[in-house]
C-alpha positions in Angstrom: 2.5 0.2 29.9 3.6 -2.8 28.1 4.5 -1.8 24.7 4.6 -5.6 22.7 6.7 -6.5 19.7 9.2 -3.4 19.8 12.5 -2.2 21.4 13.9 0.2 24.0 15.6 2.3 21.4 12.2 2.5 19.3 10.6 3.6 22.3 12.9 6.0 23.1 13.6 7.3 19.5 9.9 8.5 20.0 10.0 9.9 23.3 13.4 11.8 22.2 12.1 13.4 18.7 9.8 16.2 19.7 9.3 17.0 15.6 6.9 14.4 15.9 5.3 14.7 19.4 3.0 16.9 18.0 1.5 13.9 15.5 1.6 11.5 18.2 0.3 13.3 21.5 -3.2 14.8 21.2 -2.5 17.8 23.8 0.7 18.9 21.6 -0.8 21.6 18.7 2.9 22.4 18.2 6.7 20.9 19.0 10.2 20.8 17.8 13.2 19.6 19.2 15.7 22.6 20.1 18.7 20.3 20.5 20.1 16.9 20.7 23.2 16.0 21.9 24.1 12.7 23.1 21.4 11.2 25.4 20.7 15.2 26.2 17.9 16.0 24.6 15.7 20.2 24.7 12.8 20.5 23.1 9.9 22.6 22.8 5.8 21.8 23.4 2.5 23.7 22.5 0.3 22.4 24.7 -3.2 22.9 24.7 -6.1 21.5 26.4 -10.1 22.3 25.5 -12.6 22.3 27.7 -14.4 24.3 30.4 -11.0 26.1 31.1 -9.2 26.1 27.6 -5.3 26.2 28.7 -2.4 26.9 26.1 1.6 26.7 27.7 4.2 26.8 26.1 7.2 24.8 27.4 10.7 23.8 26.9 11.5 20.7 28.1 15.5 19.4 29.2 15.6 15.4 29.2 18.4 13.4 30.3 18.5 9.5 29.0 21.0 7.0 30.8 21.6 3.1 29.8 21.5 1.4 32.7 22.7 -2.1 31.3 21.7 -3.3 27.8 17.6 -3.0 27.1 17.4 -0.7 30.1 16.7 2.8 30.2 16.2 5.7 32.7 15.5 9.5 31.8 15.2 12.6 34.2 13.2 15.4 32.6 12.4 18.7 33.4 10.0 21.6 32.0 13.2 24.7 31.8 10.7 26.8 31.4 6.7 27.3 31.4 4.8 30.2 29.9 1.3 30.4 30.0 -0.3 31.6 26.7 -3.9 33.3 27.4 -6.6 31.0 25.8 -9.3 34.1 26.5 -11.7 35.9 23.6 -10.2 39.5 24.2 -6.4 38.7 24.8 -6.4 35.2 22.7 -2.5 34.3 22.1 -1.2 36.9 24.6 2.0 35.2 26.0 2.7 35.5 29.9 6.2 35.6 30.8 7.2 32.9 32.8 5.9 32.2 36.3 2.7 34.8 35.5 -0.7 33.8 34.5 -2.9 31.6 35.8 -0.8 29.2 37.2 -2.3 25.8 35.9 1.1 24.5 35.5 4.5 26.2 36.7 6.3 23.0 37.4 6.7 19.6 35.6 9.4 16.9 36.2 9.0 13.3 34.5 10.7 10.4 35.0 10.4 7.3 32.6 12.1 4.2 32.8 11.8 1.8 29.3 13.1 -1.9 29.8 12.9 -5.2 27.5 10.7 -7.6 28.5 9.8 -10.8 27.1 9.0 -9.7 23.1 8.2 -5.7 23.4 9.0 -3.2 26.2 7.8 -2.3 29.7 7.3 1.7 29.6 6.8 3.6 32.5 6.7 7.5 33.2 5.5 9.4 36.8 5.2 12.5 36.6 5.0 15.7 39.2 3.2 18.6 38.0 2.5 21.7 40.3 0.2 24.4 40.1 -1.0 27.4 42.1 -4.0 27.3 44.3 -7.4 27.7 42.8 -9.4 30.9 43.5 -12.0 30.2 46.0 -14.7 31.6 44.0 -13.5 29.4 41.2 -12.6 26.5 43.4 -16.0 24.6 42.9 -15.8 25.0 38.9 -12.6 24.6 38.3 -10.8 22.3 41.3 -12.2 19.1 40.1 -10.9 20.0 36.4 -7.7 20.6 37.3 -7.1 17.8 39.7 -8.0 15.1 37.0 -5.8 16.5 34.4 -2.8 15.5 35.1 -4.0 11.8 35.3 -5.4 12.0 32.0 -2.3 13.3 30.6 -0.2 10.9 32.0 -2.9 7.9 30.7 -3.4 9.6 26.9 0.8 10.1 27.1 1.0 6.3 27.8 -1.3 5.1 25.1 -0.2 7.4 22.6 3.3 5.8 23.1 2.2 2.8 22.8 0.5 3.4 19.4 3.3 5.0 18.0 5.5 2.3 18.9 3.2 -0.2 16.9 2.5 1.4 14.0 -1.0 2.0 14.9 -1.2 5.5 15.0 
């Protein structure tokens, strides 16, 4: 995403201070950062996601940022740990330990890259998320669900970063 009429280190000062991810990202209900150091960064995320199949994780999240040369960024991040938090009527805020649950996410690595370019900032994150196979009683509900989520976290992550980096949040 191009990000106009800002700078790397604004861009990164938001993706580095969890405190205010949860203002900024719609999916975040609750964040804080658990530890800076450096360009090493550990924070934590409430996720949550309504819908047909509410989900609620709770992760901690290791980042990594390297300057590359001046205006150009990399950073290497990676979920420490996921815990699934059951979103159901009769066991509502019941925390799984890690690796247990429903497996919607047990695995998420991103990898941004934030450059100067022209008057703003070129942004850009992939991301690899992995879950566990679908029931196949529940495939034809839930399948097409959770194979567009990701892509719309990724898009609502990149926009959201964008509108914080404006001013226009």
């Amino acid at each position: 995403v191009y990000i106009p009429n800002t700078t790397p280190e604004r861009v990164i000062g938001i993706l580095r201070d969890f405190d205010s991810h949860k203002k900024i990202y719609p999916e975040v209900a609750d964040s804080r950062t658990i530890s800076s150091t450096g360009n090493d960064v550990m924070g934590f995320w409430r996720l949550e996601r309504k819908g047909m199949v509410p989900v609620i994780l709770d992760v901690k999240q290791d980042a990594h940022w390297q300057q590359l040369s001046p205006g150009k960024w990399i950073c290497r991040a990676y979920a420490r740990q996921i815990s699934e938090v059951d979103a159901t009527l009769f066991f509502h805020g019941r925390r799984y330990p890690p690796g247990e649950g429903h497996g919607y996410m047990w695995r998420l690595y991103a990898y941004w890259s934030v450059e100067k370019f022209e008057n703003g900032v070129l942004a850009e994150c992939r991301t690899l998320s992995m879950s566990r196979d679908i029931p196949p009683g529940l495939a034809w509900a839930v399948g097409p669900y959770v194979q567009k989520m990701p892509q719309d976290s990724l898009s609502s992550t990149l926009r959201q970063t964008r509108k914080a980096a404006t001013g226009r949040l």
